[in-house]
C-alpha positions as CSV (number, residue, x, y, z in Angstrom):
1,X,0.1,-2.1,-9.6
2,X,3.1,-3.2,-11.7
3,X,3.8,-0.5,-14.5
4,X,3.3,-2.3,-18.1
5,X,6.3,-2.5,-20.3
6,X,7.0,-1.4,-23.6
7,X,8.4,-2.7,-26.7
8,X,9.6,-1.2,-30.5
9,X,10.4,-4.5,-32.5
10,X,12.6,-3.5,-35.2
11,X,12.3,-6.2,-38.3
12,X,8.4,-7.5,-37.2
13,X,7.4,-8.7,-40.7
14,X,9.1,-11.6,-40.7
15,X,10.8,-14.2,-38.9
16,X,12.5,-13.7,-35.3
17,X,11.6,-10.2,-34.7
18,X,7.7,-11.3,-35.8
19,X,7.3,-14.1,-33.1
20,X,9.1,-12.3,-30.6
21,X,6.5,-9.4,-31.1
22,X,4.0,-11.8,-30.9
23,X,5.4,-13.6,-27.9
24,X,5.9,-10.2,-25.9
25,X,2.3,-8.9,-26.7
26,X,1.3,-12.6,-25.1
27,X,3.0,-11.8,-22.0
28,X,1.1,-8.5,-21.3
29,X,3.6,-6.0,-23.0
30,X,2.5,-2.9,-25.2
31,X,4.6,-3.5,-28.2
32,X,5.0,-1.2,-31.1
33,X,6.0,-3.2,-34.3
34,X,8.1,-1.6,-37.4
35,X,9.2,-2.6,-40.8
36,X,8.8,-2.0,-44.7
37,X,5.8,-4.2,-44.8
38,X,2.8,-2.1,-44.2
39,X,0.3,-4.7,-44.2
40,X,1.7,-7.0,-42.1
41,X,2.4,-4.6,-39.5
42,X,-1.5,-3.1,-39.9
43,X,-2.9,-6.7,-39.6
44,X,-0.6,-7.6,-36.5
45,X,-2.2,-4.4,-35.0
46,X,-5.3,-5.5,-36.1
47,X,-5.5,-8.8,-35.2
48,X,-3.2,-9.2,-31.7
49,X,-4.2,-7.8,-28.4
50,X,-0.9,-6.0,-27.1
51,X,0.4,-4.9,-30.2
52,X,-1.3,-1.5,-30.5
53,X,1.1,0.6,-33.1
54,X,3.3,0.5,-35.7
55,X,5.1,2.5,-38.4
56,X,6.4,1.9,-41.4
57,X,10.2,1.8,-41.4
58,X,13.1,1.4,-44.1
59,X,16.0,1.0,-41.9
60,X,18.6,2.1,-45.0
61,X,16.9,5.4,-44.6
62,X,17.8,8.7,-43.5
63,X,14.5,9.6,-42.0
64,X,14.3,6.0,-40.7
65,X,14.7,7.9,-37.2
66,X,11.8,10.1,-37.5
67,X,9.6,7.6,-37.8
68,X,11.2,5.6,-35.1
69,X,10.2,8.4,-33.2
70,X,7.0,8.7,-34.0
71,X,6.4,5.1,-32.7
72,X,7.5,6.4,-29.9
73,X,5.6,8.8,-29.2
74,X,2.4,6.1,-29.7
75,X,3.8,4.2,-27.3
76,X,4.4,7.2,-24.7
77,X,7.8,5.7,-23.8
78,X,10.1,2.3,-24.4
79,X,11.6,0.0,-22.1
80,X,13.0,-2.6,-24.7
81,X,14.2,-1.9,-28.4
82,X,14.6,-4.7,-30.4
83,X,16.7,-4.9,-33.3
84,X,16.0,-7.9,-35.7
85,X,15.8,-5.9,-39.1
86,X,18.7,-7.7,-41.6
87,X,19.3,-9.3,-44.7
88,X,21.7,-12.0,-46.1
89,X,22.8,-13.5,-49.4
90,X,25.6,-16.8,-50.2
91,X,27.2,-14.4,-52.8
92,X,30.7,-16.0,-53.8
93,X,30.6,-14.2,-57.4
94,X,30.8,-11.1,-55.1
95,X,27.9,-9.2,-56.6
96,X,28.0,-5.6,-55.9
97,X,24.4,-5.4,-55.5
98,X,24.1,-7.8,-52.6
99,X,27.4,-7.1,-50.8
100,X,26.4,-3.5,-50.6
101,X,22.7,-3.9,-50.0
102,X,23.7,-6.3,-47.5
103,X,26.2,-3.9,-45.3
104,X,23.8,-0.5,-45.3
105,X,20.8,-2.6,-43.9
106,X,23.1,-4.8,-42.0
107,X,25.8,-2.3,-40.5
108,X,24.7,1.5,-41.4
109,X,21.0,0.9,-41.0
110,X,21.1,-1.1,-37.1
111,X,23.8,1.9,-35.8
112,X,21.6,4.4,-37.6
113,X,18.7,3.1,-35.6
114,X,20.5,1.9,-32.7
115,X,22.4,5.1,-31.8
116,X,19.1,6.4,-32.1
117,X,17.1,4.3,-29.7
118,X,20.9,4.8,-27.3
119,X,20.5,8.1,-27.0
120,X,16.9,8.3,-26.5
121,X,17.8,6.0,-23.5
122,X,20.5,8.7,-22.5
123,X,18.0,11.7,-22.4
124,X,15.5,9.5,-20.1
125,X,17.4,8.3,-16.6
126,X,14.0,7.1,-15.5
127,X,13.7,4.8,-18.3
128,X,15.4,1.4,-17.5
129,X,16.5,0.7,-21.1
130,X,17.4,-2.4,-22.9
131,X,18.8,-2.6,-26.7
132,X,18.4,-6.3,-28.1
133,X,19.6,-6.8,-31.4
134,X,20.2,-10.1,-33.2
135,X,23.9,-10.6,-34.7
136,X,24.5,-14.0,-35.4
137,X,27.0,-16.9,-35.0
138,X,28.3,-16.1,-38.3
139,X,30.0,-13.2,-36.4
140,X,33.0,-15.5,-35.5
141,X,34.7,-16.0,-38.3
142,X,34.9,-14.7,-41.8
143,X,32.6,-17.2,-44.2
144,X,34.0,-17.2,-48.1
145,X,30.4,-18.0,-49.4
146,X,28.9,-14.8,-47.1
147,X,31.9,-12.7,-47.1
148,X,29.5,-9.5,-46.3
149,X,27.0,-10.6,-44.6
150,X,29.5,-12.4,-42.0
151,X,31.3,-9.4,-41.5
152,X,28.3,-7.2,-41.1
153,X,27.7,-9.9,-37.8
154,X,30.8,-9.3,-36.9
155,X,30.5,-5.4,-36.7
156,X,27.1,-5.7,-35.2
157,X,28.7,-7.3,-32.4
158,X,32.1,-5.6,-32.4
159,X,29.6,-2.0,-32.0
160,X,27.3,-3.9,-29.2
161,X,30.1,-4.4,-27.3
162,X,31.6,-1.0,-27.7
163,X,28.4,0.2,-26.4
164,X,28.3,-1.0,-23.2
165,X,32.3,-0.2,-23.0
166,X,30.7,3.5,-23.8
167,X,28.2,3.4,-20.9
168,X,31.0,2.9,-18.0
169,X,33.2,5.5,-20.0
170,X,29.8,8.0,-19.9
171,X,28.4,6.1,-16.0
172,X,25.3,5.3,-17.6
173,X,23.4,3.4,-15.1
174,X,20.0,3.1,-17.4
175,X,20.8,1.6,-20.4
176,X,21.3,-2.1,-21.0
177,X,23.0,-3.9,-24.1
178,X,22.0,-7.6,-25.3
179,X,24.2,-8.9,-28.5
180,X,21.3,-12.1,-29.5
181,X,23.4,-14.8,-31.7
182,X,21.4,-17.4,-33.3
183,X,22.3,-20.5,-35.5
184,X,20.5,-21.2,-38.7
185,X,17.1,-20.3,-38.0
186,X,14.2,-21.3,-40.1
187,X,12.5,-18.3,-41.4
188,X,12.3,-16.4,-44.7
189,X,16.1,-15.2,-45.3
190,X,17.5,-19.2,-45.5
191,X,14.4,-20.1,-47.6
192,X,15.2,-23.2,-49.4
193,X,18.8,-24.3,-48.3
194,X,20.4,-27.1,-47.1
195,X,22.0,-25.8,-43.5
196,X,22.3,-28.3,-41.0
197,X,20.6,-27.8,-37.3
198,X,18.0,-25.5,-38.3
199,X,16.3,-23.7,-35.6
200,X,12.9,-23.6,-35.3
201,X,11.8,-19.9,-35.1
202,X,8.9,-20.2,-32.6
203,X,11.6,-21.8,-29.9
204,X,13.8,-19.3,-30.4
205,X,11.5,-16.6,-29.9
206,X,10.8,-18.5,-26.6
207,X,14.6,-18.8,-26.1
208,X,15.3,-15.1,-26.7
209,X,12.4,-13.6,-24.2
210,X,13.6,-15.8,-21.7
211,X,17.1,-14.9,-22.0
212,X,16.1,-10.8,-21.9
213,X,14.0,-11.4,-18.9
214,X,17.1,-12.9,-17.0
215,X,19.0,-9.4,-18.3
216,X,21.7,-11.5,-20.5
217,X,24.1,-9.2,-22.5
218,X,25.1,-11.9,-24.9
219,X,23.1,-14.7,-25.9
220,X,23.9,-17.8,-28.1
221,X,20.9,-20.1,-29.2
222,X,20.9,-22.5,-28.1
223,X,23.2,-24.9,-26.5
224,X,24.4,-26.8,-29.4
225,X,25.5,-23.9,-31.7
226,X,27.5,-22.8,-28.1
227,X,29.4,-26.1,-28.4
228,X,30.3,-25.2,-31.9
229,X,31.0,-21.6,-31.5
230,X,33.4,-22.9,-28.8
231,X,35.3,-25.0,-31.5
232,X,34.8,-22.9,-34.2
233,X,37.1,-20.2,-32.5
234,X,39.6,-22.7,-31.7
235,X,40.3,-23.1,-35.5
236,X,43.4,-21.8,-36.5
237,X,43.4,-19.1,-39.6
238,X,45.2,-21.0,-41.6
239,X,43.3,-24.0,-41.0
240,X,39.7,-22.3,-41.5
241,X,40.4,-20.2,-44.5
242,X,41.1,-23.4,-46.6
243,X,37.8,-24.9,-45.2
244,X,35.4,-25.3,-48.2
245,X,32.2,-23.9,-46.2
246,X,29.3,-23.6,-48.0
């Protein structure tokens, strides 16, 4: 008989990390849904076969880990944590407010609960662990009208990667990294703007499960936003940081 999988999605309110719980639960996992939305995450429990717990989770939170493992603990164990809990603002006056709120969730709140789920991962050999957790393609280069949320991307990916550097340093075997790097995606944080090559958020659910399934440690959705990556990183600094990007 094959042995069911578990899931903790991270972010499940709202946009990717809600259709990717969905999606999961579809496909015959036991998923375990968190976020600061407490009657979303009741009714998901309520209302889709598969998803069977949840707890209430402020990621920006010191305790955010003890609840994190108290989900855990519903779910008996965890194959696959993922990350999609983040927030984003176009903030060129710089407001203090949004740059700062914008790097705890962003930056202190995913290693907070990241380094959490790693070394739960650590403590359980048996497990065979994955940690997904959605960056984005804003990570490659520095964007004047999202000067913190860009550079939170950045670090997301910049501490992915020095994850799975720190399993060869430590010969973990168990533990398995996925840096996820969508486009413009159409869900609740790019409400109302104008950004070209908007993603549908149902596809890319589809695109990301897939992607996990075939064990990929970095993913870029989907092939057009790969092409543009490509030339983005060809740009010259001098060249881009007198590009009027909005």
């Amino acid at each position: 008989m094959k042995e069911e999988k578990s899931a903790i999605i991270m972010g499940a309110t709202s946009g990717i990390g809600h259709e990717v719980a969905l999606l999961l639960a579809l496909r015959g996992w036991k998923v375990g849904v968190a976020g600061r939305r407490e009657e979303i995450l009741s009714q998901m429990v309520r209302e889709t076969e598969g998803i069977v717990a949840y707890e209430v989770i402020d990621v920006t939170t010191p305790h955010a880990t003890d609840a994190l493992h108290r989900l855990i603990n519903k779910l008996k164990k965890v194959d696959l944590y993922f990350h999609s809990s983040g927030i984003g603002y176009q903030n060129t006056t710089l407001d203090e407010e949004k740059e700062l709120k914008t790097i705890e969730t962003n930056c202190l709140g995913m290693a907070r609960l990241v380094g959490e789920v790693f070394r739960y991962f650590e403590q359980h050999k048996e497990i065979d662990g994955r940690i997904a957790v959605v960056s984005s393609i804003a990570r490659t280069k520095g964007l004047g009208a999202s000067p913190a949320y860009s550079s939170s991307k950045r670090f997301t990916s910049h501490y992915l990667e020095s994850l799975c550097q720190l399993t060869s340093i430590k010969r973990i075997r168990n533990i398995h990294i996925s840096d996820i790097r969508p486009g413009f995606v159409r869900t609740p944080l790019i409400e109302g703007s104008n950004f070209p090559m908007q993603l549908d958020v149902k596809r890319v659910a589809r695109d990301i499960v897939s992607a996990l399934s075939h064990r990929k440690s970095v993913i870029t959705i989907n092939w057009l936003y790969r092409i543009v990556v490509f030339f983005w990183q060809m740009i010259p600094r001098p060249i881009w940081i007198k590009l009027r990007i909005k």
